[in-house]
C-alpha positions in Angstrom: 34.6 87.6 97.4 35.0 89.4 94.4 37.1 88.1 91.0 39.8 90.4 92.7 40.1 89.1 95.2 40.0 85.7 94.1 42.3 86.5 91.9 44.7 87.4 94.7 44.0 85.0 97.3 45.2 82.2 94.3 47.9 83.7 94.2 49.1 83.6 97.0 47.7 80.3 98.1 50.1 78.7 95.6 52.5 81.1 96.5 52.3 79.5 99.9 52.1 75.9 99.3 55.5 76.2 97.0 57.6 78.3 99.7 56.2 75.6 102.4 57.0 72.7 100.8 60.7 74.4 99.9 61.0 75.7 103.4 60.3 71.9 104.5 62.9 70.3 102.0 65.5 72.8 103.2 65.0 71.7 106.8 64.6 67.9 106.3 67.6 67.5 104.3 69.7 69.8 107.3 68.0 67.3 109.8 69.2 64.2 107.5 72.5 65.5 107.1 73.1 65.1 110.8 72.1 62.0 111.0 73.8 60.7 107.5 76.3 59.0 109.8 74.0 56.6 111.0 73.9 55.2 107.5 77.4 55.6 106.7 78.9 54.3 110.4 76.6 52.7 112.1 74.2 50.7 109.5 71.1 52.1 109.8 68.6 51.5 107.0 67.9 54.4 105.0 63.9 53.5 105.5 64.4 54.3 109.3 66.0 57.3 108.6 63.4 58.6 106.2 61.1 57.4 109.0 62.8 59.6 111.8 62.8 62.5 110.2 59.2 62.5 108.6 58.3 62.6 112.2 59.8 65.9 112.9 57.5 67.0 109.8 55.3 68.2 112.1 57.7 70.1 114.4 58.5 71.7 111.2 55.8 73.0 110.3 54.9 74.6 113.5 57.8 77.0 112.4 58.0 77.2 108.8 53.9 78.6 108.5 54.1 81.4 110.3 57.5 82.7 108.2 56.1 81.2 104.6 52.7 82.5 105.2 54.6 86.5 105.7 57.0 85.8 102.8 54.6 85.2 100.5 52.2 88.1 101.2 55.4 90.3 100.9 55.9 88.7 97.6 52.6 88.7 96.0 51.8 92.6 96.8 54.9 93.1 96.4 54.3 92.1 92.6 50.9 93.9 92.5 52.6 97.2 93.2 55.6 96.4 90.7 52.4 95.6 88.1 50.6 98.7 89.1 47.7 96.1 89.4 47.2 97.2 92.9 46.7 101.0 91.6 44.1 99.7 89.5 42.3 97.5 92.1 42.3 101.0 94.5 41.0 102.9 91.8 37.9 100.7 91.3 37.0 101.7 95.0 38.5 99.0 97.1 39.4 99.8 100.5 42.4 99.0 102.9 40.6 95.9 104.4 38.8 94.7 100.8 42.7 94.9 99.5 43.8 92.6 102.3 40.7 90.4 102.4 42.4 87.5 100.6 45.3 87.7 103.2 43.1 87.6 106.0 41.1 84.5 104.6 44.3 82.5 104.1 45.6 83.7 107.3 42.8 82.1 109.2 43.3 78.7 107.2 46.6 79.1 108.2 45.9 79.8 111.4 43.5 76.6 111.7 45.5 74.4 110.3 48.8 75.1 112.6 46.3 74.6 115.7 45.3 71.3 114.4 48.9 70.6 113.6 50.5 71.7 117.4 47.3 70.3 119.6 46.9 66.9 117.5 50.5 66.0 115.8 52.9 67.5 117.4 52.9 65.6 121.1 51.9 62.3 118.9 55.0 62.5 116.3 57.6 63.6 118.4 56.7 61.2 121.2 57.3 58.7 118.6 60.2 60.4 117.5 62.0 59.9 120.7 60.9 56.3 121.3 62.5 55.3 118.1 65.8 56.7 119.1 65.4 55.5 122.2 65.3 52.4 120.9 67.9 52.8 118.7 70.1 53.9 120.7 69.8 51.3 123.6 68.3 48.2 122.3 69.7 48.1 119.0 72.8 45.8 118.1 73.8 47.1 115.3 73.9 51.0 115.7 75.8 51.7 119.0 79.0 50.5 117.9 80.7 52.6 115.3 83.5 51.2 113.0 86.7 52.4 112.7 86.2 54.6 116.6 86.6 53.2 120.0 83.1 53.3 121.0 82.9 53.6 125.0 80.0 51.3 125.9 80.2 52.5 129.5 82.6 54.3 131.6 84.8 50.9 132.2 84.4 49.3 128.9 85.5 50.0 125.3 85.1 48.6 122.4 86.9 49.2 119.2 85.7 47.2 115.7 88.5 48.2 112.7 85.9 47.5 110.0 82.3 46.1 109.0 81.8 43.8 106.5 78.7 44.0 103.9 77.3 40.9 105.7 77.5 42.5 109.2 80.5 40.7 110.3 82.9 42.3 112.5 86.8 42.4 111.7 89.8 44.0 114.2 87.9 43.6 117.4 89.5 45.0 120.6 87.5 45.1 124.1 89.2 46.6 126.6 87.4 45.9 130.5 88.4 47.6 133.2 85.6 47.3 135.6 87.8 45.5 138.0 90.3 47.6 138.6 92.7 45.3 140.3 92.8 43.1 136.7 91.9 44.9 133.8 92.0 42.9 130.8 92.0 43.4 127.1 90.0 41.1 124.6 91.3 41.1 120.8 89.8 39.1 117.8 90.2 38.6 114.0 86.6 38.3 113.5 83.3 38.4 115.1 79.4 39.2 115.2 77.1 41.5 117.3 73.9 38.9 118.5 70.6 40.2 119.6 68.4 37.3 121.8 66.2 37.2 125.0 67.0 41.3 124.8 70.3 40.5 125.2 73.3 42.2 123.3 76.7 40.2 122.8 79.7 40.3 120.9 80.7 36.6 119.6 84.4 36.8 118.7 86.6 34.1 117.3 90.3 33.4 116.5 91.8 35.8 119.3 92.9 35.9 123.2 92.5 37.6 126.2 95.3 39.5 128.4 95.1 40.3 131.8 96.9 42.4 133.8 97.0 41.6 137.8 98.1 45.0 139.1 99.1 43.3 142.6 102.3 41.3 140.8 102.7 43.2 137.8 102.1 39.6 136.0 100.7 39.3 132.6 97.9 36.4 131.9 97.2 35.9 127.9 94.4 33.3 127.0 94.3 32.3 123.9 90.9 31.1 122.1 88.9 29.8 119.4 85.6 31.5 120.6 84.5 33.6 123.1 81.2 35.7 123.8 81.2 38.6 125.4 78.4 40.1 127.2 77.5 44.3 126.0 74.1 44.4 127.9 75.1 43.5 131.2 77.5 46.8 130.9 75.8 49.3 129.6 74.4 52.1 131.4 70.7 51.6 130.2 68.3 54.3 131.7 65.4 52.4 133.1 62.5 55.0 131.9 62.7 57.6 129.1 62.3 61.1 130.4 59.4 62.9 128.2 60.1 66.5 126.7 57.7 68.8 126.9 57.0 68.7 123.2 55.6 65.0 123.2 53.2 65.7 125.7 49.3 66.8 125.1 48.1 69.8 125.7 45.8 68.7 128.4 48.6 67.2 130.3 50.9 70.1 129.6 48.2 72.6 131.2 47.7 70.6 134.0 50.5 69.5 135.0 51.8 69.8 139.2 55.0 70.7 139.7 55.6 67.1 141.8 55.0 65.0 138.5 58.4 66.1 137.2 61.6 65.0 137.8 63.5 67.9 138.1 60.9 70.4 139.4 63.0 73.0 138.0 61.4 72.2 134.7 58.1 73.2 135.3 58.6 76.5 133.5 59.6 74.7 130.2 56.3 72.7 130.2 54.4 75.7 131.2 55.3 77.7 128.4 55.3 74.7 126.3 51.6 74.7 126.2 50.5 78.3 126.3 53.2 78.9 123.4 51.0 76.1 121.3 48.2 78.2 121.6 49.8 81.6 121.2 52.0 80.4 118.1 48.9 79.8 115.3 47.7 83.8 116.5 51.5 85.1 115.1 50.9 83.7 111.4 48.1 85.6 111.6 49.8 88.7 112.8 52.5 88.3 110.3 50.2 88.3 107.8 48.7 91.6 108.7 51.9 93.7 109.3 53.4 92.2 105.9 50.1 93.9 103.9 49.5 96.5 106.0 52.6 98.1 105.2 52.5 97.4 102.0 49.2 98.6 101.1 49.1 101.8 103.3 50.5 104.9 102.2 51.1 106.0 98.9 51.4 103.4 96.6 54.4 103.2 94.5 57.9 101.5 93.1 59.8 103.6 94.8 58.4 103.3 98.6 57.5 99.7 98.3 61.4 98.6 99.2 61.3 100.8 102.2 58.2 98.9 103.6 59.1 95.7 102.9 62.4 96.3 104.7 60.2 98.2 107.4 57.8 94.7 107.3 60.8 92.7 107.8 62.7 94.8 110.4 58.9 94.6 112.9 59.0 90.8 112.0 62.1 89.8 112.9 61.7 92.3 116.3 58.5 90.3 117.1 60.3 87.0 116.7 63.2 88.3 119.0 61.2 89.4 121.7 58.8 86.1 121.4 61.2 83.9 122.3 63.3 86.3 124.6 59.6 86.0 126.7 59.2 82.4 126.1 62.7 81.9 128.1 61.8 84.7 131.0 58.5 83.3 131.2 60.1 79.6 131.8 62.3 80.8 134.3 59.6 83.0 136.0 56.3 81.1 135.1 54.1 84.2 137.1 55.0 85.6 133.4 53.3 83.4 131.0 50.3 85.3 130.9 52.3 88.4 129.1 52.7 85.6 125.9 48.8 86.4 124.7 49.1 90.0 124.4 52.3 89.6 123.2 50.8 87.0 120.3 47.6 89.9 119.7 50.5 92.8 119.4 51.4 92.0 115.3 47.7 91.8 114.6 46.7 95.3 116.8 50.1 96.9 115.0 49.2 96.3 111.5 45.5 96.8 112.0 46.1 100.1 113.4 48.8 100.7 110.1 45.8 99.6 107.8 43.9 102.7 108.8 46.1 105.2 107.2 44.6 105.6 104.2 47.1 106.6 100.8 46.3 109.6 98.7 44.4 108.9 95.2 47.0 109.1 92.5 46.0 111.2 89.4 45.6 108.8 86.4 44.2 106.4 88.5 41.2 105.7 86.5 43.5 105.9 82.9 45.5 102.9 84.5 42.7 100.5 84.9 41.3 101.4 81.5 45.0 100.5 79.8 44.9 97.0 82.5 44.6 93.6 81.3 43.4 91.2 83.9 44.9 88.2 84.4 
């Protein structure tokens, strides 16, 4: 590889890494924002939070690559042309393909590196991912019930807490249990605590009674106590396995995988495509990168065309990106089609290839340009 090129593939290697790690901020901080209110309502720590979401960094970058990787080669020739250093590198005898070497060299690091990232940490992070919630959402006594919201712990029983206190204490409790029917009572307390033991979730309230209602009579029944405990585990709807999603599985297990294992049979598209589509994705940063400089770098170079072939680049991208994942949901629904998703991957790369071999006209002054050029 020539200074030229080395001189271009540095650029856009930082180019990358900065739109990347931009691209990543932008989509933790949405993902954190939707889950702010497990700080703010439901005390969660903020080092479980940060936790959660570093493990969707993978997932992340399985689709920031392929869209940072075509921005930045859009970018960076883009900027060549604008410089007229591109005119100069053409003029020094440089072909198509020597002018895109240093895209297709990052491409394939690209390319490498989102394989390692969707056979290796994908399945692993988001299967962690989800047992984490999982726990947190069912074995955790201090994240299910929300202050200041009647929180339905199951379909018969609510439970509403006014406020919590910096030390965890509970003040205005209100249970309300109507899982029999015939005498549903209401449970109301000044103060109380959540307690976690033996896997066990209760309420401990003092300083407040219990009313029941006996439906048969009409009569009222209020109890009036110092402390009372009641029981959340014993009525909550707890799932007694954790259903995997496709994307925590391994790829192994994802290709094959019998339609019996699952559930809901239904499903077996979904995993199907799951695992071609994690070895069809890497091949589309790869194809990106070759329509963004092949339409940049064909044809006659110059200011005026280069906003027309970035908007041409963009246009073919986004169609790509359409029909990708209009296939990936036919081909879940009708799993005879999953083979169409490697040609379909191969159709970017083939496309700009086949763009790269018209060949622009030599501009007059060519050589004058490279002689008034001051590398960088």
């Amino acid at each position: 590889m020539n200074s030229l090129n080395r001189y271009v593939l540095r650029q856009l290697a930082v180019g990358m890494i900065l739109v990347t790690v931009v691209l990543i901020g932008v989509m933790w901080l949405s993902q954190s924002l939707k889950s702010v209110d497990l700080i703010v309502n439901r005390g969660l720590s903020p080092g479980t939070l940060f936790y959660l979401t570093l493990l969707l960094l993978p997932n992340f970058l399985t689709i920031i690559l392929p869209i940072a990787l075509f921005v930045v080669v859009c970018f960076v020739y883009g900027k060549l042309i604008t410089d007229r250093e591109l005119v100069v590198m053409r003029s020094v005898g440089l072909s198509q393909f020597a002018l895109a070497k240093p895209v297709f060299f990052l491409a394939s690091v690209v390319v490498v590196f989102a394989y390692a990232v969707n056979i290796y940490l994908v399945p692993g992070s988001y299967e962690k991912f989800r047992e984490l919630k999982w726990d947190i959402s069912y074995h955790s006594s201090s994240i299910f019930l929300q202050e200041g919201a009647f929180n339905a712990v199951s379909d018969d029983v609510t439970v509403y807490i006014r406020e919590r206190s910096a030390d965890q204490q509970l003040r205005g409790i209100l249970v309300h249990d109507d899982r029999n029917h015939e005498k549903p009572s209401t449970i109301m307390a000044s103060r109380g605590a959540l307690v976690q033991s033996d896997g066990k979730v209760r309420v401990v309230m003092f300083d407040g009674n219990r009313q029941e209602v006996d439906k048969a009579t009409n009569k009222l029944s209020i109890l009036t106590f110092d402390q009372h405990v009641f029981d959340l585990q014993n009525v909550r709807s707890v799932p007694t396995a954790r259903y995997r999603e496709p994307r925590e599985r391994d790829l192994r297990e994802l290709l094959s995988l019998d339609q019996d294992d699952l559930q809901n049979p239904n499903d077996y598209g979904k995993f199907v495509v799951e695992g071609h589509k994690r070895l069809t994705g890497p091949v589309y940063a790869f194809g990106y990168a070759i329509i963004a400089v092949a339409w940049l770098i064909s044809g006659t170079i110059g200011r005026r065309s280069q906003s027309r072939r970035i908007a041409a680049a963009v246009a073919f991208f986004i169609l790509v990106q359409a029909s990708a994942m209009g296939l990936e949901n036919v081909s879940a629904k009708n799993p005879e089609l999953v083979p169409l998703l490697y040609p379909h991957a191969l159709l970017p790369i083939i496309v700009g290839f086949l763009v790269m071999l018209h060949h622009p006209r030599r501009r007059k002054g060519a050589t004058g340009a490279l002689m008034r050029a001051r590398p960088a």
